[in-house]
C-alpha positions in Angstrom: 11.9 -31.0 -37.4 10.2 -34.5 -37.1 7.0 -34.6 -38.7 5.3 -35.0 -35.2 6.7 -31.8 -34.6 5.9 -30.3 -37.9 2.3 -31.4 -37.6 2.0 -30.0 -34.4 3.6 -26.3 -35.3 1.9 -26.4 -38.5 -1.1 -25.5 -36.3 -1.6 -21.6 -36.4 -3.9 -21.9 -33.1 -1.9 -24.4 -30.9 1.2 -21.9 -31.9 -0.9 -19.0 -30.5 -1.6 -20.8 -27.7 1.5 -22.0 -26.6 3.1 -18.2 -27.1 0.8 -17.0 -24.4 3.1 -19.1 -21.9 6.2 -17.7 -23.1 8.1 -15.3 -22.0 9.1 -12.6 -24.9 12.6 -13.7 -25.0 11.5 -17.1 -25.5 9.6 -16.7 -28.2 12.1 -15.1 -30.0 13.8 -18.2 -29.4 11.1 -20.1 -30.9 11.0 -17.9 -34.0 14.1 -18.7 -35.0 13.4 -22.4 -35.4 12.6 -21.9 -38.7 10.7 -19.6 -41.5 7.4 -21.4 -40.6 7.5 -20.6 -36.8 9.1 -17.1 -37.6 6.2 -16.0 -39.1 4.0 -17.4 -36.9 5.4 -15.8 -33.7 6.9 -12.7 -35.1 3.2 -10.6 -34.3 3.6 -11.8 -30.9 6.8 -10.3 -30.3 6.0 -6.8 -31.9 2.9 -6.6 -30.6 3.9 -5.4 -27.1 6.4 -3.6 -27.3 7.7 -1.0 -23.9 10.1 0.8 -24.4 10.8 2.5 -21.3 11.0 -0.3 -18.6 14.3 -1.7 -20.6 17.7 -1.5 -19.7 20.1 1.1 -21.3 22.3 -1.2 -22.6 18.9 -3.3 -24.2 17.4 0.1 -25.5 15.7 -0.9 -28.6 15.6 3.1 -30.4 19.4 2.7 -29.3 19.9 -0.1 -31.3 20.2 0.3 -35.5 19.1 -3.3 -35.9 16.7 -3.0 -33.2 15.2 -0.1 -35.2 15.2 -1.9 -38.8 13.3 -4.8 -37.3 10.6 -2.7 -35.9 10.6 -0.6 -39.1 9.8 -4.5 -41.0 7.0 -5.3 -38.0 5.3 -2.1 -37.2 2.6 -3.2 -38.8 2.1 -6.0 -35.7 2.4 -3.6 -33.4 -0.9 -2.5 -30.8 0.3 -1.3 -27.7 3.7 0.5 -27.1 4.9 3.0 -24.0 7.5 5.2 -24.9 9.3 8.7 -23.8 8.8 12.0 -25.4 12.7 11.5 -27.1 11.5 8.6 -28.7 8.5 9.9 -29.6 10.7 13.4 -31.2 12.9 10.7 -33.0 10.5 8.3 -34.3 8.7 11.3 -35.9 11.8 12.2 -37.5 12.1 8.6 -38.7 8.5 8.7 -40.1 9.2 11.7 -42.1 12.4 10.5 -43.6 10.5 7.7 -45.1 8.3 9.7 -46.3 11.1 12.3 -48.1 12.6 8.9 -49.3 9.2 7.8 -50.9 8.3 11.1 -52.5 11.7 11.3 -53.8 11.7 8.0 -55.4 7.9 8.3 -56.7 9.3 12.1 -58.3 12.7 11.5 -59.8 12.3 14.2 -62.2 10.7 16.7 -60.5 13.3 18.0 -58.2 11.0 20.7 -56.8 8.9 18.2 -55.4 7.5 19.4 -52.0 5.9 17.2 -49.2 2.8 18.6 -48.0 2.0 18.1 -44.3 -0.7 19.6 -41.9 0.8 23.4 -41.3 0.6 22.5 -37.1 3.3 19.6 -38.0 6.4 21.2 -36.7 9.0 20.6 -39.3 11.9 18.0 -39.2 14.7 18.4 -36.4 18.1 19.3 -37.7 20.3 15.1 -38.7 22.0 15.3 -35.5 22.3 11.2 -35.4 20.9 8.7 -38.3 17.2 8.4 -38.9 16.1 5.1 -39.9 13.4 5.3 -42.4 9.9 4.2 -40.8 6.3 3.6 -41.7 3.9 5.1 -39.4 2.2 3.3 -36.9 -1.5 2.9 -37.7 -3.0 0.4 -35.4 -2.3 1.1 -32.0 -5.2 0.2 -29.6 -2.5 1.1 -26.2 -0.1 4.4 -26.2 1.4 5.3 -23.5 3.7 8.4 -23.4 6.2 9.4 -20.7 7.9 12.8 -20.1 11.5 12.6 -21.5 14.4 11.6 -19.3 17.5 14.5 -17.6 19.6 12.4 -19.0 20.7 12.4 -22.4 19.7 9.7 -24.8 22.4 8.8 -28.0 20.1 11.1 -29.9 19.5 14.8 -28.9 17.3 16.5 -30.8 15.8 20.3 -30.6 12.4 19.3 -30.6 12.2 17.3 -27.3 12.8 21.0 -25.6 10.0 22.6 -27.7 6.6 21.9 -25.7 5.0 23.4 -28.7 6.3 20.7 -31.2 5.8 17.9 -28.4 2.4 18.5 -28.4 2.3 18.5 -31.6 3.3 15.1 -32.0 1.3 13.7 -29.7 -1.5 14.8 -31.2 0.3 13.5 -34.8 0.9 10.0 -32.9 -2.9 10.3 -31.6 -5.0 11.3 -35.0 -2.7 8.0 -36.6 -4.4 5.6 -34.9 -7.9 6.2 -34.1 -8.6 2.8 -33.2 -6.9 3.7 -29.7 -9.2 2.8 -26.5 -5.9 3.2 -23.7 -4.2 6.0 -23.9 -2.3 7.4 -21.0 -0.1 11.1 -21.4 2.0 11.6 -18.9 3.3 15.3 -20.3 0.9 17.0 -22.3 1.7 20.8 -22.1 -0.7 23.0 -23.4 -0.4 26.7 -23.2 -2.4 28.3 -26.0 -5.7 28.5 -27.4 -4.6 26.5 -30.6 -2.9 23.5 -28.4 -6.3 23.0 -26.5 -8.3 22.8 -30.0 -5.8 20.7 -31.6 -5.6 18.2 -28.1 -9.3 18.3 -28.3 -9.9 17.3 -32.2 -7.7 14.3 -32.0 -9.3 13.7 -29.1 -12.7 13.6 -30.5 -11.6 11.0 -33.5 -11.2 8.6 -31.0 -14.8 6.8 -31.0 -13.2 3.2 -29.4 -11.6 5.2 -26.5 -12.3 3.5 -23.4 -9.9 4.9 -21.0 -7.9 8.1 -21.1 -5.8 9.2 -18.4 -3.6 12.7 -19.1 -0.9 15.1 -17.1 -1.8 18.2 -18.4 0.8 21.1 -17.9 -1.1 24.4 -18.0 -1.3 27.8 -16.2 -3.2 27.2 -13.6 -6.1 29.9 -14.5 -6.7 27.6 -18.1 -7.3 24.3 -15.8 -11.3 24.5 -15.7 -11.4 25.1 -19.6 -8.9 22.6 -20.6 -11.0 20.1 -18.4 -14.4 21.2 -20.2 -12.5 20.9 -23.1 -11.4 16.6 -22.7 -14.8 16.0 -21.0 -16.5 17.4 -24.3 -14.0 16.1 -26.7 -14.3 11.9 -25.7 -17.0 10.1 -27.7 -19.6 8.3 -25.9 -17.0 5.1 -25.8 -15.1 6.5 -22.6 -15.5 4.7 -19.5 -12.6 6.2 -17.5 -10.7 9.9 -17.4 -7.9 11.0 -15.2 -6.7 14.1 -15.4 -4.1 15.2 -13.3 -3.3 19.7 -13.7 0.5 20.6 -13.0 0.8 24.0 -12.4 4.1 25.1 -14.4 5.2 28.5 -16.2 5.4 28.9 -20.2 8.8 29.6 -22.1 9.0 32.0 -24.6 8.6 28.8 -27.8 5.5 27.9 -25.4 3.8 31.1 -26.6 4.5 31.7 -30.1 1.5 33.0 -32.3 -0.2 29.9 -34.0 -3.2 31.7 -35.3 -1.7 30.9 -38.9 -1.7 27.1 -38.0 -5.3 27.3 -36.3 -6.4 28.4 -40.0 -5.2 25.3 -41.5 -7.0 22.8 -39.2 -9.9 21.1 -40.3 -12.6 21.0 -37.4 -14.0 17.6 -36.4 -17.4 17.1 -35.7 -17.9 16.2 -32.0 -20.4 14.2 -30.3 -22.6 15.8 -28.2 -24.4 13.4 -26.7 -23.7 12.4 -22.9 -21.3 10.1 -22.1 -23.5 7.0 -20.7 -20.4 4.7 -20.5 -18.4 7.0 -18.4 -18.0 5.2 -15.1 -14.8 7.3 -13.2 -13.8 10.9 -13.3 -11.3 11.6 -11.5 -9.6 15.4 -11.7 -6.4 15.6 -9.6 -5.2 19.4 -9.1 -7.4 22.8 -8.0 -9.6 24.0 -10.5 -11.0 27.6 -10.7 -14.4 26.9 -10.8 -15.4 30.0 -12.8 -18.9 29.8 -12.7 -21.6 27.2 -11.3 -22.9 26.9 -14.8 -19.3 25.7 -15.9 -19.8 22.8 -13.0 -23.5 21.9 -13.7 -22.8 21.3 -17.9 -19.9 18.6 -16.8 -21.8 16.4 -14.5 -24.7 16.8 -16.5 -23.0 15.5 -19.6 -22.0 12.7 -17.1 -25.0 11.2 -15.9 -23.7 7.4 -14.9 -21.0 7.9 -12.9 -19.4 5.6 -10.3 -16.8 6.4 -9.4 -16.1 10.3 -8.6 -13.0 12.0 -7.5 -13.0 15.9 -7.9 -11.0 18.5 -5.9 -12.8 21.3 -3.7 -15.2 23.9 -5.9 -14.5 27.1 -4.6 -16.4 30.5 -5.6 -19.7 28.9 -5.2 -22.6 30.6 -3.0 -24.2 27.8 -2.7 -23.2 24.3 -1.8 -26.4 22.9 -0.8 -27.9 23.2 -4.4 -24.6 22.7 -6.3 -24.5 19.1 -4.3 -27.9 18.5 -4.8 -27.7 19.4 -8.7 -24.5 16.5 -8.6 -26.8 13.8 -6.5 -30.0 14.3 -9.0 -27.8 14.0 -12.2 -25.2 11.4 -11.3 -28.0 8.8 -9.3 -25.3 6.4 -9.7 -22.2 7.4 -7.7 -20.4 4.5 -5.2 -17.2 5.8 -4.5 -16.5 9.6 -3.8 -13.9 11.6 -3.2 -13.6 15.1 -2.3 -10.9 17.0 -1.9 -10.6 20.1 0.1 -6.9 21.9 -1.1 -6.5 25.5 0.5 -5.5 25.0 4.0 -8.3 26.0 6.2 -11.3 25.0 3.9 -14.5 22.9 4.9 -17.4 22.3 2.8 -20.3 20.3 2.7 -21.0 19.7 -0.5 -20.2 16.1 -0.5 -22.3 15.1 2.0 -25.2 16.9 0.4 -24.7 14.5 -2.7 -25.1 11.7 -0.2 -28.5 12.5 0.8 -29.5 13.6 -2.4 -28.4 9.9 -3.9 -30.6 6.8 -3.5 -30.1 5.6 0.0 -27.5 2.9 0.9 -26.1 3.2 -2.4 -22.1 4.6 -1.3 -19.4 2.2 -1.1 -16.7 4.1 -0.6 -16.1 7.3 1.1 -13.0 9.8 1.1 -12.9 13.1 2.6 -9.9 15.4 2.6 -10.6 18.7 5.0 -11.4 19.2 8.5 -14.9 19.7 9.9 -16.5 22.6 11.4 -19.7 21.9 14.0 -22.3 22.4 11.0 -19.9 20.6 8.3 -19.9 17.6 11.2 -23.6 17.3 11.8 -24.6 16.8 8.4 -21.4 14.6 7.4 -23.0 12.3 10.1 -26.5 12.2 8.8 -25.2 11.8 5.2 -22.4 8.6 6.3 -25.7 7.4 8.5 -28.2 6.9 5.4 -25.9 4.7 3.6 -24.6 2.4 6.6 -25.3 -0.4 5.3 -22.9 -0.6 2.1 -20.1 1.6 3.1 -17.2 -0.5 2.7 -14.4 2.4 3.4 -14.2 5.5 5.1 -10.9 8.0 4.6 -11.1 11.2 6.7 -7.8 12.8 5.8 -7.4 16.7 7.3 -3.8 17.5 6.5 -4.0 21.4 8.1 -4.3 20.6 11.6 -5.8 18.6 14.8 -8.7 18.7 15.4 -11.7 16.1 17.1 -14.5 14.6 15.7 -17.2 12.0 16.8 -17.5 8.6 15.1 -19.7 6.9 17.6 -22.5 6.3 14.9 -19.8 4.8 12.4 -18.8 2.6 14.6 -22.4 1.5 15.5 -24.2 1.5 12.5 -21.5 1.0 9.6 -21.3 -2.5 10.0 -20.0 -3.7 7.1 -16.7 -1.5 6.6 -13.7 -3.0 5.4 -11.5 0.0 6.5 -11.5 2.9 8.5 -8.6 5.5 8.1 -8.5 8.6 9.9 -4.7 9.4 9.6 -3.8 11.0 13.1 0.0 12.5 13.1 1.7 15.0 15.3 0.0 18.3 14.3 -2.6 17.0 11.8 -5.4 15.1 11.4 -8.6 14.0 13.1 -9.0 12.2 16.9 -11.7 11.1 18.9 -11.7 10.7 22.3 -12.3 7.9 24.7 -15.6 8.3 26.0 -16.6 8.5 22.0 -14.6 5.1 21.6 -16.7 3.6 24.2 -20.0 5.1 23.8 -21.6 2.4 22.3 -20.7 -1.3 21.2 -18.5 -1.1 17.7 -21.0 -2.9 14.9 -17.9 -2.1 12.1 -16.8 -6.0 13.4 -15.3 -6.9 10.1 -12.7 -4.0 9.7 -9.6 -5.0 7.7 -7.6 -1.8 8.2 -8.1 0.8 11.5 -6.3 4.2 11.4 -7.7 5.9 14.7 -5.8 8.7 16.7 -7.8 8.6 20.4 -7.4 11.5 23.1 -8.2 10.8 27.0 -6.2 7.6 27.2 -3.4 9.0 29.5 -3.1 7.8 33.1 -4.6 10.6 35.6 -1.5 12.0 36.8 -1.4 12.5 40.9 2.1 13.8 41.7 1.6 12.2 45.3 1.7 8.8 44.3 4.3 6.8 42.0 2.8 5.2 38.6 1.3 2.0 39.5 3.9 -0.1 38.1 6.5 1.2 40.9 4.2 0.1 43.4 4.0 -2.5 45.8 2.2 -5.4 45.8 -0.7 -5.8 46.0 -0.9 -3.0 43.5 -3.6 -0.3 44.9 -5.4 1.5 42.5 -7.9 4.9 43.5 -10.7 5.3 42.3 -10.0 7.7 39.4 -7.2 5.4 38.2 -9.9 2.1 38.6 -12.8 4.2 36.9 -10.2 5.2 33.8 -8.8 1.5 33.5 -12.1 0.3 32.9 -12.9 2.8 30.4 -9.6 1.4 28.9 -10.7 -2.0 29.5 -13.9 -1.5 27.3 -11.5 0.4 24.7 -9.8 -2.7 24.2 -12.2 -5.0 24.3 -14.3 -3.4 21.7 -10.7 -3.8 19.4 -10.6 -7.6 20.4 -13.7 -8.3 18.5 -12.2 -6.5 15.0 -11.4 -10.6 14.4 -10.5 -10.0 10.8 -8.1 -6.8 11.2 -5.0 -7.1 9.1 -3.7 -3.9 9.6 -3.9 -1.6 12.7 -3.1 1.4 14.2 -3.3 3.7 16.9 -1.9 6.8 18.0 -2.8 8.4 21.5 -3.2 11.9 21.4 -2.5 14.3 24.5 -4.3 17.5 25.6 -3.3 20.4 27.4 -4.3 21.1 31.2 -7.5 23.1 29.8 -9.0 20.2 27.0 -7.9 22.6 23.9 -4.4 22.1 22.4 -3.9 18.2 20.7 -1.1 16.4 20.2 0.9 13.5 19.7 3.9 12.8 21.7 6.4 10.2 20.5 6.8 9.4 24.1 3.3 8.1 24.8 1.9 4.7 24.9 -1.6 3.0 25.5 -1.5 2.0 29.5 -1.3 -2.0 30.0 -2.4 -2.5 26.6 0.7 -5.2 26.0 0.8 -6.3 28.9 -1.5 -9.6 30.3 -1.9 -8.2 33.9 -2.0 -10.6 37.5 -4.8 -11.0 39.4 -2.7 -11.8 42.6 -0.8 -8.1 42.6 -2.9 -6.5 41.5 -1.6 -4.9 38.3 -3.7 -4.2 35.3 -3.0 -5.8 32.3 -5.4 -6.1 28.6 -3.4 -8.1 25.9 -5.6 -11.0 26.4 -8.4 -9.2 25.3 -6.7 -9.0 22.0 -6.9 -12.3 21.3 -9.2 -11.6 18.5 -7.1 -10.2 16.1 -5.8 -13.7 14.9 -5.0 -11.9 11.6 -3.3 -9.0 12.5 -0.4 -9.0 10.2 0.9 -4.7 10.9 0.7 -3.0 14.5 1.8 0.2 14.6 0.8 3.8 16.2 1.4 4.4 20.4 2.4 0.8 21.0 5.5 1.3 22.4 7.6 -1.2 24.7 10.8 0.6 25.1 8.9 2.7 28.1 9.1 2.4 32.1 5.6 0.7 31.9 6.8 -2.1 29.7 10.1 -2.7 31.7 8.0 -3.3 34.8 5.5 -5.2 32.9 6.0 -7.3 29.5 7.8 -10.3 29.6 7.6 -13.7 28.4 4.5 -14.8 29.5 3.4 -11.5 26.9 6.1 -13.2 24.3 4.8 -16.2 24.3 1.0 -15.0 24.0 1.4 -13.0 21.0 3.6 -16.1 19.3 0.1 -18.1 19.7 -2.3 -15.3 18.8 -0.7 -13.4 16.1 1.1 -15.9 13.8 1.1 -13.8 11.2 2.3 -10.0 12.5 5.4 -9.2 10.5 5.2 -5.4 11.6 4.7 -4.4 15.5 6.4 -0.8 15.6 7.2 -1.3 19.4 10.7 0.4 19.1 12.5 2.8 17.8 15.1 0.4 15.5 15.9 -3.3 15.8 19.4 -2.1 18.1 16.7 -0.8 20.8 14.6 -4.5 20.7 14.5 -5.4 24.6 15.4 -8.8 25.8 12.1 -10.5 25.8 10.8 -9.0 22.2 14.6 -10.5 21.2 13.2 -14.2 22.4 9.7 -13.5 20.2 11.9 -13.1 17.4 14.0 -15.7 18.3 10.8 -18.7 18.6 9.5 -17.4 15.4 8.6 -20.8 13.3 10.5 -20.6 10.0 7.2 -21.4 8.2 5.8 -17.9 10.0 5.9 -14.5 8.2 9.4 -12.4 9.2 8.8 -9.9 12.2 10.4 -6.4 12.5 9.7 -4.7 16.0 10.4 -1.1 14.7 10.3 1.7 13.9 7.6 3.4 16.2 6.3 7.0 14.5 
């Protein structure tokens, strides 16, 4: 190099700094320059290293030179996401090196015998070639994914033995106690003796800052198991996930290891609360055995933010169980509550919103379906923090059934989103004189999921709809009294100016009020349609002119219907050109082959500067 450049690389900061620009292959590149540069940019290369998003063909514990070059750098290495195969065979690897060492350190003691922890399941039978590896030692990032169907170049027993997969895990874990990420994706645990192990590696991680686990377990062992983490994290942890899959043991899964337990050293644990903890989040039922079980964990947890727990069932009381969460955990914003078992409402959640501080919540999910009581006090409790709710998800996946959201939409008034999935069967609706009861505050909505009964024409089987009519169109009364309702409907959407994302779906009744529904066949009347003073015939796009940022329209918007043939064309076309540049999703049909003639010319005037636009599918 010229001795500009020299000067220049001879730099160990400017090096590091230009390395954060490169791409990994290209500072391998770089590396090869010369020694200098080699060992300047040979930590940044092994210091990330992830395994799994690689090509097969690229597969660095596929590749013998691969392998030798990591066994020479592991020492750079601090954050690494692997499968449970590689995990199996670099614990083979590790213990080879170690046989090699003891070997060469006791030449004349052929007896010699390694001694390892008695929970260390032993070595898997030389199936393919172990390179000899030092044992990683300084990861701060380990992530671990379940192993793959498909078989790697290496097979070995071990990857099909839970028992010995948790095992090293745990072996992996108690390496490198400096870990504060660590993410499990497969972390079976079926005995008494796996929990203690997971648990004591677990609590010799005092840097852990975020942990998030899939822990396969009988279901009946989920509550303990949870207790068990909670307990085990130092007061370091800001974040744990824990996500239960319910699975069945194999006969290796239940072998006795009371001889194994004996041989563990206990660790100490911490048992002061966990102050730093900000999220728990626990996806999966839990068998709540006891409310004492319940009170110890959120107690231990006093500053927590974010909360995301499923339903607690078995409990006589919710009213003091959710005023025992709202007194301990005075710091929850975002809550999530999840209702499982078909059929189930509780209020527990909303009395942890008025037990915390007043308009404190920021964001709000709900997943179960209301009963009259459950509905009353959900209202009171989304009422008293109105002012800093910034979402709102009302999901009820076990059937249709209405609610009222008139004080939402008048008092929240600075929500973001709104999402009250509404589907055929399922969900939650309102209906129209609800929509309309009082002017919408919520004027800065982003995202609007709404499913809205009472928005059908009045059917009167002695006149034709009042498209096939005559001009001047003649409306009755009814059918002038329900278009105005509409009107305000639509009007009260206009003013939603920074929507990005909307959609509707019009739910149907029975003759008697009581069965919902919602028919693919249905539409919002003269909602896409501008409407002519001289004929007579209603019409309410223009009242959407607000939504200047509407970029996804989807729900009962359909134009493939009788209505729109008698009434959208391209006057409509050229309206929603200038008023929603930047729509790239309007679900008006049922596929691109159905697109009508005038919807054809929208796409067709589309600027090439403007986002793409696909007209279907309609759900």
């Amino acid at each position: 190099m010229s001795d500009a450049h020299e000067r220049f690389f001879n730099i160990q900061e400017l090096v590091h700094h230009v390395t954060l620009f490169l791409s990994d292959q290209d500072v391998g590149r770089l590396a090869l320059t010369n020694w200098r540069l080699n060992e300047q940019c040979t930590p940044k290369i092994y210091r990330t290293i992830d395994v799994v998003s690689h090509r097969p063909e690229t597969h660095l514990f596929q590749s013998i030179p691969g392998l030798q070059a990591l066994a020479r750098n592991i020492r750079h290495l601090r954050s690494i996401s692997i499968r449970v195969s590689e995990l199996a065979y670099y614990y083979n690897c590790v213990l080879t090196l170690e046989e090699m060492t003891s070997l060469n350190a006791n030449d004349d003691n052929d007896d010699k015998v390694i001694s390892r922890p008695a929970w260390l399941p032993p070595p898997d039978i030389r199936t393919c070639q172990f390179i000899a590896m030092p044992l990683m030692t300084r990861l701060t990032r380990l992530t671990v994914y379940p192993a793959i169907p498909t078989s790697p170049t290496y097979s070995l027993p071990s990857v099909d033995d839970s028992q010995a997969t948790l095992a090293q895990l745990c072996w992996l874990i108690y390496s490198n106690p400096g870990l504060t990420h660590l993410n499990l994706h497969s972390v079976p645990i079926w005995s008494g003796f796996g929990e203690r192990l997971f648990g004591d590696v677990i609590a010799g991680l005092s840097r852990l800052k975020q942990l998030e686990i899939w822990i396969i377990c009988k279901s009946g062992h989920r509550l303990q198991l949870g207790s068990r983490v909670i307990f085990s994290c130092q007061p370091s942890i800001q974040v744990i996930v824990m996500h239960f899959l319910e699975s069945e043991p194999g006969d290796n899964d239940l072998r006795d290891s009371v001889e194994k337990s004996r041989n563990m050293a206990a660790i100490a644990r911490a048992h002061e609360p966990l102050i730093n903890l900000e999220e728990l989040i626990v996806k999966g039922s839990l068998d709540w055995a006891s409310t004492s079980s319940v009170r110890s964990i959120f107690a231990h947890c006093p500053n927590i933010r974010k909360l995301n727990v499923p339903f607690i069932p078995h409990l006589r009381s919710s009213t003091s169980m959710g005023e025992f969460v709202g007194s301990k955990c005075r710091k929850i914003k975002d809550l999530t509550y999840d209702v499982h078992e078909l059929g189930e409402f509780d209020d527990l959640p909303f009395t942890v919103l008025n037990t915390l501080p007043a308009q404190q919540l920021i964001h709000f999910t709900y997943k179960g379906f209301f009963n009259n009581t459950v509905l009353t006090g959900a209202t009171i409790a989304l009422q008293r923090h109105s002012t800093t709710l910034r979402s709102i998800r009302l999901i009820n996946d076990s059937s249709l059934r209405r609610i009222s959201l008139a004080i939402i939409f008048r008092e929240c008034i600075n929500l973001d989103l709104l999402s009250i999935p509404c589907y055929d069967g399922i969900g939650h609706y309102i209906d129209l004189t609800d929509a309309v009861k009082h002017p919408w505050g919520c004027t800065r909505l982003t995202l609007l999921h709404l499913g809205i009964s009472e928005c059908e024409l009045p059917y009167n089987p002695l006149y034709p709809p009042y498209y096939y009519r005559s001009y001047p169109i003649s409306l009755s009364d009814e059918e002038a009294q329900h278009f105005s309702r509409l009107e305000c409907l639509y009007s009260q959407i206009g003013k939603l100016t920074q929507m990005k994302h909307l959609t509707l779906n019009m739910v149907k009744l029975d003759q008697d009020g009581l069965v919902a529904r919602i028919d693919a066949m249905s539409w919002f009347p003269a909602m896409l349609s501008l409407g002519c003073f001289f004929s007579g015939q209603p019409g309410y796009l223009h009242l959407l002119s607000g939504l200047e940022q509407l970029e996804t329209f989807s729900g009962s918007i359909r134009a493939d219907t009788e209505e729109a043939q008698c009434t959208i064309y391209c006057p409509e076309m050229v309206w929603m050109n200038d008023h929603w540049p930047h729509l790239r999703l309007g679900t008006f049909f049922a596929s691109e082959e159905d697109v009508s003639a005038p919807f054809r010319w929208l796409l067709n005037i589309r600027d090439e500067d403007q986002d793409p636009l696909m007209l279907g599918v309609y759900l």
